[in-house]
N, C-alpha and C positions, 0 to 999 in steps of 0.2 A: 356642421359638426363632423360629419367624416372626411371632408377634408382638414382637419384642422388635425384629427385623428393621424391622416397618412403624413401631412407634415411633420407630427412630432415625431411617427414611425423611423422616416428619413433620416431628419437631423438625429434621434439616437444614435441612428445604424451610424452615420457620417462620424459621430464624434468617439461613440466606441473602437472606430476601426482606427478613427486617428490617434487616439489612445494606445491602441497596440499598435499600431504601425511605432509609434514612437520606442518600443520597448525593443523593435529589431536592429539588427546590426547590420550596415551597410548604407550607400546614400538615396535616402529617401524623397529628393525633390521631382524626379519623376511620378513618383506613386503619388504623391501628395497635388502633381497638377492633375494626373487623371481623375483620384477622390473629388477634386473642385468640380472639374466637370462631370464627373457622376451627378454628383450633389446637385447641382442647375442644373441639369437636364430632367432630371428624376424629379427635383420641384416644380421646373416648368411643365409636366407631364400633368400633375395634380391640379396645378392652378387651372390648364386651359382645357383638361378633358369636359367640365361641364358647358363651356363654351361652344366646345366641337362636335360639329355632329358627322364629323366625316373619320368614319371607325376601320380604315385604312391608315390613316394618317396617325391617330391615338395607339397602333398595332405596332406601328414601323417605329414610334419614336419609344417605346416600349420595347422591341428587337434594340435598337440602337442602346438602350441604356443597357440592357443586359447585356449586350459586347463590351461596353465601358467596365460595369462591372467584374467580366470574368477576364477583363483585359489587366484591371488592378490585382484579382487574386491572383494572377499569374506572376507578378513581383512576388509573390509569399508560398504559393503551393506548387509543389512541380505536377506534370502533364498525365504520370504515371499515376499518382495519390486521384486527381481528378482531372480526368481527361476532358471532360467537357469544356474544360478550360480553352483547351486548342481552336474553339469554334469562336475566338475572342475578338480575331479580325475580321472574320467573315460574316457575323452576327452584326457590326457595325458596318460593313459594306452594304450588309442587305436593308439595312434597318434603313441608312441613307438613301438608300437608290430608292425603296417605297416611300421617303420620306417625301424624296423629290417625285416620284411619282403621283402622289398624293396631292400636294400642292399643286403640281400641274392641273389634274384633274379640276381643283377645286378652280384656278384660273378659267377654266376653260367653262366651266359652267355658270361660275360667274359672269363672266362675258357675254355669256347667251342669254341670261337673267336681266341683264343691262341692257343689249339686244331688244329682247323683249319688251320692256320697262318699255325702252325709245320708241318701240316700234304702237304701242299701247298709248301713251304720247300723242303722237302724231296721229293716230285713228281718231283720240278724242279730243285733239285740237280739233281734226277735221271735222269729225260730228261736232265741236260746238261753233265753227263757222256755218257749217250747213245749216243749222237749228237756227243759228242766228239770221243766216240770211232768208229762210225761209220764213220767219215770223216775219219781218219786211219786206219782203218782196210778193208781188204777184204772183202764184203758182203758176198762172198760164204765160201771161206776157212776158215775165223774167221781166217789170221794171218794179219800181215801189209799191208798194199797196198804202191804200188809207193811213193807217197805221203812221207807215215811215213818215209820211206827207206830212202829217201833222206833229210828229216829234221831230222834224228839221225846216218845219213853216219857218219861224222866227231868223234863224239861219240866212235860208234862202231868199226870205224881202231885204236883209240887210245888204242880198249879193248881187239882184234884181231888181228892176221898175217894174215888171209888170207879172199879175198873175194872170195865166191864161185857165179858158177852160172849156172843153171842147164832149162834142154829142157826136156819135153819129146818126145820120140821117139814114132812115128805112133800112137801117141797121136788122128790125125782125124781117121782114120783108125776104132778103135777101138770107136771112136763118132760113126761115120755113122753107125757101125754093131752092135753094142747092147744100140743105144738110148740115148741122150741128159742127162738123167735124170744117166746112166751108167758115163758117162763123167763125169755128174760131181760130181761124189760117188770116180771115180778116183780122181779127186784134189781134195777131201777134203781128202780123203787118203792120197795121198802126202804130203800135206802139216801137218797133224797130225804126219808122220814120221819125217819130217821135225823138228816140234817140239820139238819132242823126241830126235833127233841125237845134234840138235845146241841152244834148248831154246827157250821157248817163244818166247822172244824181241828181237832174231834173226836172225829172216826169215821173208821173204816178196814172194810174188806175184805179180811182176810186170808187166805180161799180162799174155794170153788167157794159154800156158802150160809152162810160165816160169817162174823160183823162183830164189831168190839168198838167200844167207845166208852167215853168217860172221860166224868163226871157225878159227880151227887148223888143217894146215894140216896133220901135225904131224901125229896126234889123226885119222883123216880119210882116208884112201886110196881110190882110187878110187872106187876099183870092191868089198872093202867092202861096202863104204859106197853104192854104184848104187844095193847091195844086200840091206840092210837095207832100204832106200828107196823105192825100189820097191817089198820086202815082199809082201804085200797085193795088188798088179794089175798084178803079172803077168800072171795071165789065162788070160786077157784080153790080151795078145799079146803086151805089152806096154813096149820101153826102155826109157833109158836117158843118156842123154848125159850131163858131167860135163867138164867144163872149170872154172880156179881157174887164181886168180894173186896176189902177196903180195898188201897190205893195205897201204895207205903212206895217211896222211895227208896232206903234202903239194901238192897231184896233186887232181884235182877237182873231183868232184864224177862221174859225166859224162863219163870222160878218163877211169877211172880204170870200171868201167861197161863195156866202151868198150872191154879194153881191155881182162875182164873175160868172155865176149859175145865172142871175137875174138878166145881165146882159146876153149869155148867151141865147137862151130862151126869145130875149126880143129878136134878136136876128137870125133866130129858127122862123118869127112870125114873119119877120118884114121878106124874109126871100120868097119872091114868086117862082126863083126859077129855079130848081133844085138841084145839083149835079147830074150830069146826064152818063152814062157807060161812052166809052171813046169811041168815036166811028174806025174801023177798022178799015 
């Protein structure tokens, strides 16, 4: 309603003055383009001040109109009758320069709002990679956790023959006598060879010293791969035991863990001889 108010104020003023401008004598098409641009600028002032909230910019373009206007009555009143008139170019010089001042400013924080925004972006892309990779992954080893294993089981039989699944041997043993913090320099050992032997996005950690991984058996033997593996723990007195079973699809992931649990456990039983620490 008040702006609807100042528009008709406007367009009065606009149309009484073109009214009497027409009544004077002499040529009036300069005075008649500066009224146009009074008239749009003076409207555009209405329309977009509730839009703006930058009250430099609603000042300067309000300076500006008022030069336009005492720039028109200067066609009709002389300097002496009202001298304020004289400040007719100057009031629009100033009015523009804070115009562009204005706008600059608003660029400029804009920018840093954008800035911002990207910068806010990227923190929470990267917190939702982290979140994400930390629901699958093992907090200690940095490979899969349970979790992952079993929402990319089906995946990985379709991409491998064989599941592997592996224990290690006197695993507490070797906790209790060189320290929690030793333990767990061991698994992250393991499973770093781990990585190396089968792949990144191939191995998991599915509890306290047990791993599976998806592979060829082909490619692995047993007492190579239980050498490669265990490289780097065995002064700590540390073996392992591997149980392996072909990969199917069609039986649920559950079973075939079992059944790569079930093998390993047999040849946890059947070794009499159990890794020994490497003679130096």
């Amino acid at each position: 309603m008040y702006q609807k108010l100042l528009y008709g104020a406007i367009w009065i003023f606009v149309l009484g003055f073109y009214l009497w401008m027409r009544e004077q004598p002499g040529d009036l098409l300069d005075s008649l383009e500066e009224l146009f641009w009074f008239s749009i600028a003076s409207t555009m002032i209405v329309y977009s001040a509730p839009h703006l909230k930058n009250t430099v910019l609603i000042c300067a373009w309000v300076i500006y109109c008022v030069g336009l206007l005492l720039d028109l009555l200067d066609d009709f009143i002389a300097v002496d009758i009202f001298p304020v008139i004289a400040l007719d170019t100057s009031l629009k010089q100033i009015g523009f320069l804070l115009i562009c001042y204005a706008l600059y400013t608003m660029i400029v924080r804009k920018r840093e709002t954008i800035a911002q925004l990207n910068n806010e972006i990227q923190q929470r892309k990267k917190l939702e990679e982290k979140l994400k990779f930390d629901a699958t992954h093992d907090e200690l080893t940095q490979i899969g956790n349970r979790r992952a294993c079993f929402t990319q089981f089906t995946k990985l039989c379709e991409q491998h023959p064989t599941l592997f699944y592996f224990d290690l041997d006197d695993f507490k043993c070797a906790n209790d006598k060189y320290g929690h913090n030793c333990g767990d320099a061991i698994l992250k050992k393991i499973a770093t060879a781990l990585r190396q032997v089968f792949g990144e996005d191939n191995c998991f950690r599915i509890g306290g010293d047990e791993f599976v991984a998806f592979g060829s058996k082909a490619q692995n033997d047993d007492d190579k791969l239980r050498q490669k593996l265990l490289e780097e723990v065995f002064e700590y007195g540390v073996g392992m035991s591997i149980g392996y079973t072909a990969t199917d699809t069609q039986t649920a992931p559950d079973k075939l863990l079992h059944l790569a649990d079930a093998a390993m456990y047999s040849n946890k039983s059947l070794k009499s001889v159990r890794s020994k620490p490497r003679q130096r």
